[in-house]
C-alpha positions in Angstrom: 115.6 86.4 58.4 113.5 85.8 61.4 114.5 83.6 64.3 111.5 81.1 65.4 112.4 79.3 68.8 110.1 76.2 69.8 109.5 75.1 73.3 106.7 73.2 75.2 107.9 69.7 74.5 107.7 67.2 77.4 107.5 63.4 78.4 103.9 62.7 78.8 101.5 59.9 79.1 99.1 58.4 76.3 96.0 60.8 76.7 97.9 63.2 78.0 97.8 67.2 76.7 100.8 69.3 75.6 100.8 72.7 74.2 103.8 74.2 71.6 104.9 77.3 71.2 106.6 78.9 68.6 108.0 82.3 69.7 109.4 84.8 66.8 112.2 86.7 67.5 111.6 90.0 69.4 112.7 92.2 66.7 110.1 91.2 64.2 107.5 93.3 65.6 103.8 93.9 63.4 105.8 91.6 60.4 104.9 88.9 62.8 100.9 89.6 61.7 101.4 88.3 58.4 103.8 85.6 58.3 102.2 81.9 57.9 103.3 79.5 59.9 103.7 75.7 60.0 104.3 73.2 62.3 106.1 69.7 61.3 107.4 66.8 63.1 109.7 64.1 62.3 109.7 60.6 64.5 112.7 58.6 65.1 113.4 57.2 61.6 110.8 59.0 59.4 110.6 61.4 57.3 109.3 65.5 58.5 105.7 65.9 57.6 103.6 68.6 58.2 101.2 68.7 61.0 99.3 72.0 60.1 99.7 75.6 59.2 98.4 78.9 60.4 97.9 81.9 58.1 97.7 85.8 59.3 93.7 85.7 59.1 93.9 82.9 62.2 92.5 79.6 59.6 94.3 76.7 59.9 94.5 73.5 58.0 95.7 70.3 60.4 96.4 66.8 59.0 93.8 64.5 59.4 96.3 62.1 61.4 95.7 64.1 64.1 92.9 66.4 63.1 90.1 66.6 65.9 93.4 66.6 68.6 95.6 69.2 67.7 94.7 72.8 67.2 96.8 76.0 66.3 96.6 79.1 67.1 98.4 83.1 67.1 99.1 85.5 69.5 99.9 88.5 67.4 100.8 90.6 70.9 103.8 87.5 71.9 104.7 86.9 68.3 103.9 83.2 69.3 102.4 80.6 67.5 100.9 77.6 69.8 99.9 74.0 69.0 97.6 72.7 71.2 97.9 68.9 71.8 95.4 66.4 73.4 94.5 63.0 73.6 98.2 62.3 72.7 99.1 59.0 71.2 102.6 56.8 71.3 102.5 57.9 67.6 103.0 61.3 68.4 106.4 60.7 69.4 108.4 63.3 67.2 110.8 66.5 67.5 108.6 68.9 67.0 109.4 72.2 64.5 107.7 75.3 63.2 108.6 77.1 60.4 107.6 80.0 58.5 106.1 79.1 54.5 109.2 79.2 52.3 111.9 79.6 54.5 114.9 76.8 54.2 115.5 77.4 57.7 115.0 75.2 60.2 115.7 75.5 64.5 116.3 72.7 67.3 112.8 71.5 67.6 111.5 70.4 71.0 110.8 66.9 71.5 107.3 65.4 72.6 107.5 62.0 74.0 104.4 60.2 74.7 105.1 57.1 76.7 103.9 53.5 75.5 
């Protein structure tokens, strides 16, 4: 099954910006068009939720937690899926994942820490 590889995450300070991506593997080629997307996060003692999701058209649905923040977007040509993060918040703090709708699979993660 595909491979999705997350990177980005970073230490940063409250109000801070961060973007995610979410790089496919490099096999995947045109497939990558109409996969859907999500992007969770679990913080230290919680449960994973989801954060949003990004179908093949480009719409996306975010969780009002951090609706009006955090935006998602595709770049069909780097097989990469980005989250966009601003105006970060101690609450924030998570491991960050994506994963594609479906799958059982889940990668590493990359952490985002936003400093009290």
């Amino acid at each position: 099954q595909v491979q999705l590889v997350e990177s980005g995450g970073d230490l940063v300070p409250p109000g801070g910006s961060l973007r995610l991506s979410c790089t496919a593997s490099a096999s995947i080629g045109e497939r990558f068009n109409a996969l859907t997307i999500g992007w969770y996060r679990q913080a230290p003692g919680k449960e994973r939720e989801l954060v949003g999701f990004i179908i093949p058209s480009g719409i996306t649905k975010i969780t009002d937690s951090v609706k009006g923040r955090f935006t998602i977007s595709r770049d069909n040509t780097k097989s990469t899926i980005y989250l966009q993060m601003n105006d970060l918040k101690p609450e924030d703090t998570a491991v960050y994942y994506c994963k594609l709708r479906h799958s059982t699979v889940w990668g590493q993660g990359t952490q985002v820490t936003v400093s009290e």
